[in-house]
N, C-alpha and C positions, 0 to 999 in steps of 0.2 A: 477704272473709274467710268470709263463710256460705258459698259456693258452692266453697272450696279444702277448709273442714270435712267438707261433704259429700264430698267427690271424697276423702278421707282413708277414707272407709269399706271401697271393697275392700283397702286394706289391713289396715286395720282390724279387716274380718272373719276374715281368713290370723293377723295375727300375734297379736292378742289374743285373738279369741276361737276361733281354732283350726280355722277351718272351710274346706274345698277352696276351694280358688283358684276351681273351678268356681260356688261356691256365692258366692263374693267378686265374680264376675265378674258375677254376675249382677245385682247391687246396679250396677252402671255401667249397665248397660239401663234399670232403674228409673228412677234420679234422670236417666236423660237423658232416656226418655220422661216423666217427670212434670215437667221443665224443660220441655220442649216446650208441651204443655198447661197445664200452671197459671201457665205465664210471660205467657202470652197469653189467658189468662181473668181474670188481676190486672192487665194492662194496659188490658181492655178495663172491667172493674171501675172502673180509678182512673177513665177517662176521662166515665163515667156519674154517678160518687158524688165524684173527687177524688182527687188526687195524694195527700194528706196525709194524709186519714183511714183509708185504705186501706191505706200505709206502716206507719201506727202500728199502725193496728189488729192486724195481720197480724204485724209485728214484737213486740209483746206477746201475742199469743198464740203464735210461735215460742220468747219469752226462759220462759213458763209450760211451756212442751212438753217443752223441749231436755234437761234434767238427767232428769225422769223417764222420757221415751223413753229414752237410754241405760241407766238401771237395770233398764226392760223387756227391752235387749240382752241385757245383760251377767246379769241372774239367768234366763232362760230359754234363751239360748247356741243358739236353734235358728234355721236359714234364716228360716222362715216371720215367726218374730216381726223379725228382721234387715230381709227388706223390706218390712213395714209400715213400717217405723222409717224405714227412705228413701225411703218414699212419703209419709209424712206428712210428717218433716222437709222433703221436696223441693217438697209439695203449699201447704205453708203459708211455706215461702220464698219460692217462684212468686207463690203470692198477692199477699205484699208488697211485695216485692223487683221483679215485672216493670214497674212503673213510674217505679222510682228513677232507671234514665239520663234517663228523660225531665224527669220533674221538675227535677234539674241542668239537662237541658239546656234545658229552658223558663226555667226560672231564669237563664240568660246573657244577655246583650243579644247581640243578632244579629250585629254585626259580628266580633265575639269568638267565637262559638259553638261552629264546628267543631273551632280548634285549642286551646279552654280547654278544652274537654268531652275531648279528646284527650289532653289533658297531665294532668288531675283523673285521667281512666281509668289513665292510664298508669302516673300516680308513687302511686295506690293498690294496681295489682294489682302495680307492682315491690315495695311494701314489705308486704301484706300479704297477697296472694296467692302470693309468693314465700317467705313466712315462713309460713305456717298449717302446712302438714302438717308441715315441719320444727318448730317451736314446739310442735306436740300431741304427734307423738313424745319430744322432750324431754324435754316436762311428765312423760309417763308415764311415762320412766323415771328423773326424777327423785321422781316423787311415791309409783310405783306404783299409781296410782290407774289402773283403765280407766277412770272415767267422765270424765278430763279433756276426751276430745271433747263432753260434753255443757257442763260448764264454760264450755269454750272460746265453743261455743255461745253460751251466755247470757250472756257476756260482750259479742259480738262482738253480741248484740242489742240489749246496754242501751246498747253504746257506738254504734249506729246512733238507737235513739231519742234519746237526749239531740241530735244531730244533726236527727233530723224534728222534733223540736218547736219548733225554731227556724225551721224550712224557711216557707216562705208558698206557698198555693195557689196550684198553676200549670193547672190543669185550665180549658181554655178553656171547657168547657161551663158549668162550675160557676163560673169568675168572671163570665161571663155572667148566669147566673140569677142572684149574687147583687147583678147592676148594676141589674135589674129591680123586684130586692123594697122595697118601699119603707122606710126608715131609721124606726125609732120612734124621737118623740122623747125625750128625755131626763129 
């Protein structure tokens, strides 16, 4: 859902807030280049600190971010504030977000792995990656509201943390160290 929100921005920028397709277009460059990098400096992240605090952390401060970055959009209406706005949103989804398949997939038992992890992948991006842009368009024009992309946002963050907080560390490094530390007793 977070990463279909994002991909809804060059349109985003063309129909709501009015700005050349050239200037919409550019916002794809961003959030691809900052997918690139911050998907892979959150995965190497979880794997030093942990799948789980990493997730969370990073997902509450995207569900803090999402509503006021779009008000930043939408009252200053200019490029330049546009892709901060999908650089940060992309920078702090990366962060969280690049270790989520792994965590599932650590999470499976091995015999299972490839075609659970394949079927979870699948029948979430059929139903909510194939619904995001269409569901945000919608919304706005049932609500009239532009900032339902950021709504949308923070919705699709709380309903991912209620999900991490149930999760269980899968980070080998860190279930390691904490095999090591000795138990106080009680």
């Amino acid at each position: 859902m977070l990463t279909y929100a994002r991909a809804y921005m060059t349109t985003y920028a063309v129909g709501i807030l009015g700005m050349s397709s050239r200037a919409a277009f550019i916002c794809t460059i961003i959030n691809g280049f900052c997918t690139l990098v911050f998907y892979l400096i959150g995965g190497w992240i979880s794997d030093r600190y942990g799948r789980r605090p990493v997730m969370i952390i990073f997902t509450l401060l995207l569900a803090a971010i999402a509503l006021p970055t779009f008000m930043a959009i939408n009252n200053s209406r200019t490029p330049e504030a546009l892709y901060a706005s999908v650089a940060l949103l992309t920078a702090v989804t990366g962060l969280g977000q690049g270790c989520v398949m792994t965590a599932i997939a650590e999470s499976l038992p091995q015999h299972v792995r490839a075609g659970a992890l394949g079927t979870i992948y699948a029948v979430a991006i059929a139903i909510f990656g194939g619904s995001a842009q269409f569901a945000v368009v919608w919304l706005i024009g049932a609500t009239g509201n532009p900032l339902v992309p950021g709504w949308y946002l923070l919705g699709a963050a709380l309903f991912g943390l209620a999900a991490m907080v149930k999760t269980r560390e899968t980070a080998p490094v860190v279930i390691a160290t904490a095999r090591l530390l000795p138990v106080a007793p009680l």
